[in-house]
C-alpha positions as CSV (number, residue, x, y, z in Angstrom):
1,X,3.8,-1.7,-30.2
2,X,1.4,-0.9,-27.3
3,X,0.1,2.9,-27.3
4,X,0.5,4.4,-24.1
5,X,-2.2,6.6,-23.1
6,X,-1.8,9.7,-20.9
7,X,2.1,9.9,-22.3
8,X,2.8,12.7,-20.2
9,X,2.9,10.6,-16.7
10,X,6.2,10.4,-15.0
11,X,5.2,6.7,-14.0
12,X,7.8,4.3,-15.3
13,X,7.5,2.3,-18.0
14,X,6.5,-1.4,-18.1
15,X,9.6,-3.2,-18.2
16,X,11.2,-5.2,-21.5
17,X,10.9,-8.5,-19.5
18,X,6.9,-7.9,-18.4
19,X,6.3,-6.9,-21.7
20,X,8.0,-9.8,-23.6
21,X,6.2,-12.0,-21.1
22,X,2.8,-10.4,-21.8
23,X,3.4,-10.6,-25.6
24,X,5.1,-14.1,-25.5
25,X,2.6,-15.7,-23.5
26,X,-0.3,-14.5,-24.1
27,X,-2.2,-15.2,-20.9
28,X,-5.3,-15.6,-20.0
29,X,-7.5,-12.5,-19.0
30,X,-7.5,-10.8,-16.3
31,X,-4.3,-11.6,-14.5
32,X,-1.6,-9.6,-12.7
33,X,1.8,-10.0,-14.0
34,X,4.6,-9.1,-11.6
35,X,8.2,-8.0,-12.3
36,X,10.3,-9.5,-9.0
37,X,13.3,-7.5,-10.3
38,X,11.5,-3.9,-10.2
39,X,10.1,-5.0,-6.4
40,X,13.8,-5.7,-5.6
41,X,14.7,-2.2,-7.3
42,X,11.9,-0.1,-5.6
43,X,13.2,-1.5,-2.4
44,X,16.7,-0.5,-3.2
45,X,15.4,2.7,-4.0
46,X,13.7,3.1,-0.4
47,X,16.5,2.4,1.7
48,X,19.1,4.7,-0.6
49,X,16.7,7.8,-0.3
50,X,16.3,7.2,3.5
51,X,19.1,4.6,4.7
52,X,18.6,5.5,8.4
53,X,15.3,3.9,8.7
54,X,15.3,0.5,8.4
55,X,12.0,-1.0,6.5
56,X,9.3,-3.0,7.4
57,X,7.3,-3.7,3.8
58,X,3.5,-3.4,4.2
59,X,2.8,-7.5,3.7
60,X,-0.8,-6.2,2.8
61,X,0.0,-4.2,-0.5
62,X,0.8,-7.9,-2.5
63,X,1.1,-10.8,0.0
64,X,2.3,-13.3,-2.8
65,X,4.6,-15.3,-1.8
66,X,6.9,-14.8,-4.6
67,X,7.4,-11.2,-3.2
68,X,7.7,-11.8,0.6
69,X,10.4,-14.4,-0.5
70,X,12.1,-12.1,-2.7
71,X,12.3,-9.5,0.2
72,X,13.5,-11.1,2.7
73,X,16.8,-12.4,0.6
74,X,17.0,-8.6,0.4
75,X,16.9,-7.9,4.1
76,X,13.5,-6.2,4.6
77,X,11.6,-6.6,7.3
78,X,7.7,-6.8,7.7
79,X,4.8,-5.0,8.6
80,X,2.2,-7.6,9.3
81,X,-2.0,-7.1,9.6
82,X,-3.0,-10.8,10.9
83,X,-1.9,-14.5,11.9
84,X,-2.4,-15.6,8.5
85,X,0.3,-12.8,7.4
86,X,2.6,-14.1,10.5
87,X,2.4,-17.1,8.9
88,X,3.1,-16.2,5.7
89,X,6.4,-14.5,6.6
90,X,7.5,-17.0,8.7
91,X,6.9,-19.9,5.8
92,X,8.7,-17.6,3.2
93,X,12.0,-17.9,5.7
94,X,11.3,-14.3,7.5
95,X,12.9,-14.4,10.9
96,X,10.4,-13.4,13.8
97,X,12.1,-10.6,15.0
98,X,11.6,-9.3,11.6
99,X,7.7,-9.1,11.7
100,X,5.8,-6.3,13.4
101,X,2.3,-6.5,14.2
102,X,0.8,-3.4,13.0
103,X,-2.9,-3.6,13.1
104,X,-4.3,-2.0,16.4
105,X,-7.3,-4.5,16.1
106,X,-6.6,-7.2,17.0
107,X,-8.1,-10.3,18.9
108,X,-6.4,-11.6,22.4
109,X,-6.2,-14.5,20.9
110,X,-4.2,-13.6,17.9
111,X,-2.0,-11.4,20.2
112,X,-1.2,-14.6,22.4
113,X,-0.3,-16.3,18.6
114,X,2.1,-13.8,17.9
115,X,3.6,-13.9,20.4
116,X,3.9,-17.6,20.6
117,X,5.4,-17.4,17.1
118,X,7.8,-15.4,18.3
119,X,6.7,-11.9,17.5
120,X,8.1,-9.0,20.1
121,X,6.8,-5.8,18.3
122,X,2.9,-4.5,17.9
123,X,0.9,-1.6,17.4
124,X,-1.1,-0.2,19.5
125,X,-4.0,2.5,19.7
126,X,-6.1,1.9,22.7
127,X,-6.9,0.8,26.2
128,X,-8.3,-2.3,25.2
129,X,-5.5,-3.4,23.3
130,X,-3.6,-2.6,25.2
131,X,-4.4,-4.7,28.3
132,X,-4.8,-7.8,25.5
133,X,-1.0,-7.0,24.8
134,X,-0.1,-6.7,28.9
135,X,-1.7,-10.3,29.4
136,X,-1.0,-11.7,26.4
137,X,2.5,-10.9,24.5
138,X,4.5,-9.7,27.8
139,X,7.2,-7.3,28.1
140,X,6.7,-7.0,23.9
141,X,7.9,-3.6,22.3
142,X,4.9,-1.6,21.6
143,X,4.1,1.5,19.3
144,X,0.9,4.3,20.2
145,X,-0.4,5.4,16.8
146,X,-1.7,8.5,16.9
147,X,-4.3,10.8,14.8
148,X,-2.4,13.1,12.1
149,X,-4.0,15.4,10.2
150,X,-3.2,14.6,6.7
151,X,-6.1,15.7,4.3
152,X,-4.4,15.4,0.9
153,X,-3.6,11.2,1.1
154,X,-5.1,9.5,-2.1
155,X,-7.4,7.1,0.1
156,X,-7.3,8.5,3.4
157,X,-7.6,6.5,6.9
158,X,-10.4,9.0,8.7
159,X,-10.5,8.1,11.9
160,X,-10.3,4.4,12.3
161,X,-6.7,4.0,13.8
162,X,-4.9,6.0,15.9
163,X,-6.0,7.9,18.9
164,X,-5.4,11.7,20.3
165,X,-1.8,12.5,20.5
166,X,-2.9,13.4,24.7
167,X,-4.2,9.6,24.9
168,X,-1.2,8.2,23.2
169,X,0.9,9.8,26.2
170,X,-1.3,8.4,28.7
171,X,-1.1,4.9,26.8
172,X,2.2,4.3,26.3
173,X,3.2,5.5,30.5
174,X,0.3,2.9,31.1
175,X,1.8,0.5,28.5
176,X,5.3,1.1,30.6
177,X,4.1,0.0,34.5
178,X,2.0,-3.1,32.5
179,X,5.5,-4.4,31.9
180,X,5.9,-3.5,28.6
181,X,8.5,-1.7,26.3
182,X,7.2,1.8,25.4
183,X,9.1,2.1,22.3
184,X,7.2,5.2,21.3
185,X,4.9,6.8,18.7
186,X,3.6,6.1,15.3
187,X,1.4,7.1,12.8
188,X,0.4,7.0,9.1
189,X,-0.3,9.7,7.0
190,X,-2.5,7.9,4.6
191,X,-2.1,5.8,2.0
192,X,-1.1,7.3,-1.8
193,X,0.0,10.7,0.3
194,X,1.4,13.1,-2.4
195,X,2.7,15.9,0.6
196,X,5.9,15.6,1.8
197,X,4.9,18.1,4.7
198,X,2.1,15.3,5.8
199,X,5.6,13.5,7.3
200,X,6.9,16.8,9.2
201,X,3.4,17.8,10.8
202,X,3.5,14.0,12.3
203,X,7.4,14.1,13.2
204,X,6.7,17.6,14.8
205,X,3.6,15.7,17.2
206,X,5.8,12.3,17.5
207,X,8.4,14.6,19.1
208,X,6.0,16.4,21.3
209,X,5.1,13.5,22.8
210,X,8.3,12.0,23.2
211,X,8.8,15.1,25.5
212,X,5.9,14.5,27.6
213,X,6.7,11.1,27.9
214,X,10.2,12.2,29.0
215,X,8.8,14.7,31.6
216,X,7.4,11.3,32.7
217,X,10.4,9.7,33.3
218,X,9.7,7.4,30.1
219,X,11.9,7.0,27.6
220,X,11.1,6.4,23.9
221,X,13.8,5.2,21.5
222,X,11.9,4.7,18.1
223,X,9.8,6.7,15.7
224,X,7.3,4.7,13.3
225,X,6.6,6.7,10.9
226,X,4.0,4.0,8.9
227,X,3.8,3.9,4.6
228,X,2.3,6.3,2.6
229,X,4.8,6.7,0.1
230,X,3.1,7.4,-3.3
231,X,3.4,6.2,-6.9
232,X,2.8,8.0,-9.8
233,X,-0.5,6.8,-11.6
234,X,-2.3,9.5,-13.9
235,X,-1.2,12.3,-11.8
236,X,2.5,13.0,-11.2
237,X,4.0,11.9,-7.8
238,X,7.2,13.8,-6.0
239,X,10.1,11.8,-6.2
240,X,10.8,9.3,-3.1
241,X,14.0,12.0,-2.3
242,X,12.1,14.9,-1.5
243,X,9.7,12.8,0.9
244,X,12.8,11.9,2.1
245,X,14.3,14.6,2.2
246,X,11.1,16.1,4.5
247,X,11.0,13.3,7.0
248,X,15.4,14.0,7.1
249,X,14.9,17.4,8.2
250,X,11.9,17.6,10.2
251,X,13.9,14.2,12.4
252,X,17.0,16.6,12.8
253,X,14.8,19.8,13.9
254,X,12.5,18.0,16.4
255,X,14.7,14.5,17.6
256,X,18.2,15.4,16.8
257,X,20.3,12.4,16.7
258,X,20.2,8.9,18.5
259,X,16.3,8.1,17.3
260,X,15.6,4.9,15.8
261,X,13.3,5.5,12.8
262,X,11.1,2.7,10.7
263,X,8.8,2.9,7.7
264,X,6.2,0.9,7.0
265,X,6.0,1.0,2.6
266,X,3.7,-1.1,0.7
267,X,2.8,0.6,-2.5
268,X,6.0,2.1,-2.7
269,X,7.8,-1.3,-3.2
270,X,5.2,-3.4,-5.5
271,X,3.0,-0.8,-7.8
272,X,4.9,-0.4,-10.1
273,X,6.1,-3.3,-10.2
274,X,2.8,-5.1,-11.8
275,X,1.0,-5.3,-14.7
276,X,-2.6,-5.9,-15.0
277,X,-3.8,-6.9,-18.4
278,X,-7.3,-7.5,-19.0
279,X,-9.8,-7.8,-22.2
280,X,-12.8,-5.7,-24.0
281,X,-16.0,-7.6,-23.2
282,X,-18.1,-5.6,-24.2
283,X,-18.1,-1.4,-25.9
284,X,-21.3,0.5,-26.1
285,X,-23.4,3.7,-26.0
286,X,-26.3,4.1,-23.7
287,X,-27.8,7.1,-26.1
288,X,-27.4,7.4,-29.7
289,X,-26.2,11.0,-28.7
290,X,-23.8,10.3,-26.3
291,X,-20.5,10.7,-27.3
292,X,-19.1,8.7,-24.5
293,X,-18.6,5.1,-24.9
294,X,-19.0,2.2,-22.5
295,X,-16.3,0.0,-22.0
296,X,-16.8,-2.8,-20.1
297,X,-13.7,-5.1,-18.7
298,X,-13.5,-8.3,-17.6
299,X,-11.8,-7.1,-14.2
300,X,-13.6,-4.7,-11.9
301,X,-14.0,-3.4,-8.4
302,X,-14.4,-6.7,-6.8
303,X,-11.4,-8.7,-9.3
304,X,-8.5,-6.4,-7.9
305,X,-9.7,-3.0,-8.7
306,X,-11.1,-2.2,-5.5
307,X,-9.3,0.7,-5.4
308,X,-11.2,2.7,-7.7
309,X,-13.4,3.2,-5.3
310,X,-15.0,6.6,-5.6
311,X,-12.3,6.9,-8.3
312,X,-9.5,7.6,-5.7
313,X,-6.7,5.6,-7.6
314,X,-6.2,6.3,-11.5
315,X,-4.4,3.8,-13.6
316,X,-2.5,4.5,-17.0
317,X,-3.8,2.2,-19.4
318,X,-2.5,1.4,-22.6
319,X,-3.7,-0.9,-25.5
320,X,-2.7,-2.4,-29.0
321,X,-3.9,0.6,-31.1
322,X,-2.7,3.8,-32.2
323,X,-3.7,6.6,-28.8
324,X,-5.6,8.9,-31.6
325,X,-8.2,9.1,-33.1
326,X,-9.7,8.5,-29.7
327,X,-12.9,9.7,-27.7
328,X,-14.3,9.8,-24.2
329,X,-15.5,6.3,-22.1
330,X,-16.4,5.2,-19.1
331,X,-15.3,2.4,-17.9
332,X,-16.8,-0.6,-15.7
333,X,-16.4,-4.0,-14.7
334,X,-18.2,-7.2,-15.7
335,X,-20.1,-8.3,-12.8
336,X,-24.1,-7.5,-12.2
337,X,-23.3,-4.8,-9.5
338,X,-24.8,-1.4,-10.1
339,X,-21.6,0.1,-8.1
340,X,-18.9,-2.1,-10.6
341,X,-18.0,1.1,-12.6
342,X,-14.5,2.1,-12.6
343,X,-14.6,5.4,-13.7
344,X,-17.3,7.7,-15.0
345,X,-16.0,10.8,-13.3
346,X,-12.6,11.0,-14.2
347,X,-12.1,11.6,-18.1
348,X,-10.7,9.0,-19.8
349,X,-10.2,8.1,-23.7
350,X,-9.7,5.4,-25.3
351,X,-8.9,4.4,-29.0
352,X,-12.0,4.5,-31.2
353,X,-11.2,1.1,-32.4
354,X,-11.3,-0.7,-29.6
355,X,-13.4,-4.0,-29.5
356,X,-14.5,-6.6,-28.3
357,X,-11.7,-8.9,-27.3
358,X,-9.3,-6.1,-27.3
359,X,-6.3,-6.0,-24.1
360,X,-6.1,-3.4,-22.0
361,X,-3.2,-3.1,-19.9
362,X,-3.5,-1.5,-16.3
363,X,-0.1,-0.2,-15.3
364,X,1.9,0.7,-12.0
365,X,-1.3,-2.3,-10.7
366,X,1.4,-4.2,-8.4
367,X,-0.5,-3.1,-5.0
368,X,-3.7,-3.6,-3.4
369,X,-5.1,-5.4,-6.0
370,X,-4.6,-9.3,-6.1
371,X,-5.0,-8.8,-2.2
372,X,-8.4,-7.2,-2.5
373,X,-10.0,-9.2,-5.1
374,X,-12.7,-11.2,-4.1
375,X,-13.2,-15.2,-3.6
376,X,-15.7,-15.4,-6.1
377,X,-18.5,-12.7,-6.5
378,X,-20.8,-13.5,-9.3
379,X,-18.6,-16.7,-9.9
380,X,-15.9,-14.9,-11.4
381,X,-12.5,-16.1,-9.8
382,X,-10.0,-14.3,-7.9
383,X,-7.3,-12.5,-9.6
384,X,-4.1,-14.6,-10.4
385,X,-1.1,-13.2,-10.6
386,X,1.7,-14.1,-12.7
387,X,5.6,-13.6,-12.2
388,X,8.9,-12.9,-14.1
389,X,11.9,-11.8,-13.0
């Protein structure tokens, strides 16, 4: 029986079929193991807690095609970042008019793709863009994303996307006499975003510039409101219902009824949905005094774990022994990268007897992690990723 560390978590369990798989087959480390059945659950889940918005999944979160496949027999739609994830969709028997082009960089070129492929809906956030979306992908339904300030998100956006909520009025009147279909305003509150009221303070801005978009005798008809939707890791997440139940109310107060409304989940769907078990290369002490050990993985930031990144995402972890007696660690990756330490800040302990050759088991590791590990740095391959279900 695996020990699960940091048993107070409200993340779910690994499922009986992961498990038996893990146990059963005995793969080779490091390697994400997927549960198709919980992505098909989590995206249940979604559209029951908010049923009026219809769901575009994030493509970027797990691009296998295992899961694309598996959610479009489910109906889903799909947010898409690039040609190759056009593509992708398209191959795993995704309709067109399903895919939206979300990224608001983009080249013309890719634009003009799109569009050939049959693509009608893109993102937008600038002038530039804009014109490439005029020229290239006419009379195409576009979305302004706009800044929102939403400090609290687990890895938060800065200021990369989106522009003034003032510009994205200007943009989308321009993006109306270029011929195109103003469909209206989006934005993102950052992904892993544990505030409900993130949504609200950008429904409140979304409406005001529906207004002066009215005033200017151009009509809107959707609301994006992008992903963002959190999962539980080490820290506790609210439940999917009261973020819906947020984005429910502030809608009613500030659109009333008639607007069409679209999400944009990634993490949401696939987190917890994965499993990512890895091995003990190496445990040691870098001062006979120091209580804390080292534990060194054979995945790191650049196999998958690129979100650890100034220790902004947390996994559970759990491994064969008993949880006590136990004692602090820091834990790092295997390559020869100074930076390829997972966490050295936040406390974690681990079982005393852990060794060489051990598992350890990365839970709720379904997003952003096969997706972001690399080609080959240090010659260590890219993560696979294994399914059941």
């Amino acid at each position: 029986m695996h020990a699960v560390l940091d048993t107070s978590l409200s993340s779910p369990a690994v499922s009986a079929q992961l498990r038996a798989f893990l146990d059963d087959r005995a793969p080779a480390t490091p390697c994400l193991v997927l549960d198709l059945d919980a992505v098909r659950a989590n995206y249940r889940a979604l559209r029951a807690a908010l049923p009026e918005a219809a769901v575009f999944y994030a493509v970027k979160a797990n691009p296998a095609p295992e899961v694309v496949r598996a959610l479009v027999a489910e109906g889903s739609s799909f947010d898409v970042a690039s040609t190759g994830e056009i593509d992708l969709c398209l191959a795993q028997g995704a309709a067109a008019a399903s895919l939206s082009y979300g990224n608001p960089i983009k080249k013309a070129a890719d634009i003009g793709y799109a569009h050939a492929r049959g693509v009608r809906r893109f993102t937008f956030d600038s002038d530039g863009d804009l014109a490439n979306l005029a020229e290239h992908a006419p009379g195409a339904r576009v979305w302004c994303r706009f800044l929102v300030d939403a400090p609290e998100s687990g890895t938060p956006f800065g200021r990369k996307f989106g522009c003034a909520p003032e510009m994205a009025v200007r943009l989308l009147a321009r993006a109306r006499d270029l011929g195109l279909d103003a469909d209206g305003a989006c934005f993102h509150v950052g992904s892993q975003h544990v505030d409900p009221a993130a949504w609200v303070a950008g429904i409140t801005q979304a409406a005001r510039i529906a207004r002066e978009l009215a005033e200017r005798g151009v009509p809107t008809r959707s609301l994006n409101l992008g992903g963002g939707f959190p999962t539980g890791y080490r820290c506790p997440a609210p439940p999917l219902a009261d973020h819906a139940a947020a984005i429910r109310a502030a809608v009613a107060e500030h659109f009333g009824t008639g607007v069409e409304l679209l999400i944009e989940p990634g993490r949401a769907v696939v987190a917890t949905a994965g499993v990512i078990r890895s091995e003990v290369v190496l445990v040691s002490r870098k001062d006979d005094a120091d209580e804390h050990r080292w534990v060194y993985l054979d995945i790191g930031r650049y196999s998958g774990l690129a979100e650890t990144e100034n220790e902004y995402i947390a996994y559970r972890l759990r491994t064969a022994h008993p949880a006590t007696p136990d004692g602090p660690v820091i834990i790092a990756g295997p390559t020869c990268d100074g930076d390829d330490v997972l966490y050295q800040h936040t406390p974690y302990r681990l079982p005393l007897a852990l060794r060489a050759g051990d598992h350890v088991d990365i839970l709720d590791a379904g997003a952003y992690t096969a997706s972001y590990s690399s080609v080959s740095f240090n010659g260590f391959p890219p993560l696979p990723t294994l399914f059941v279900g």
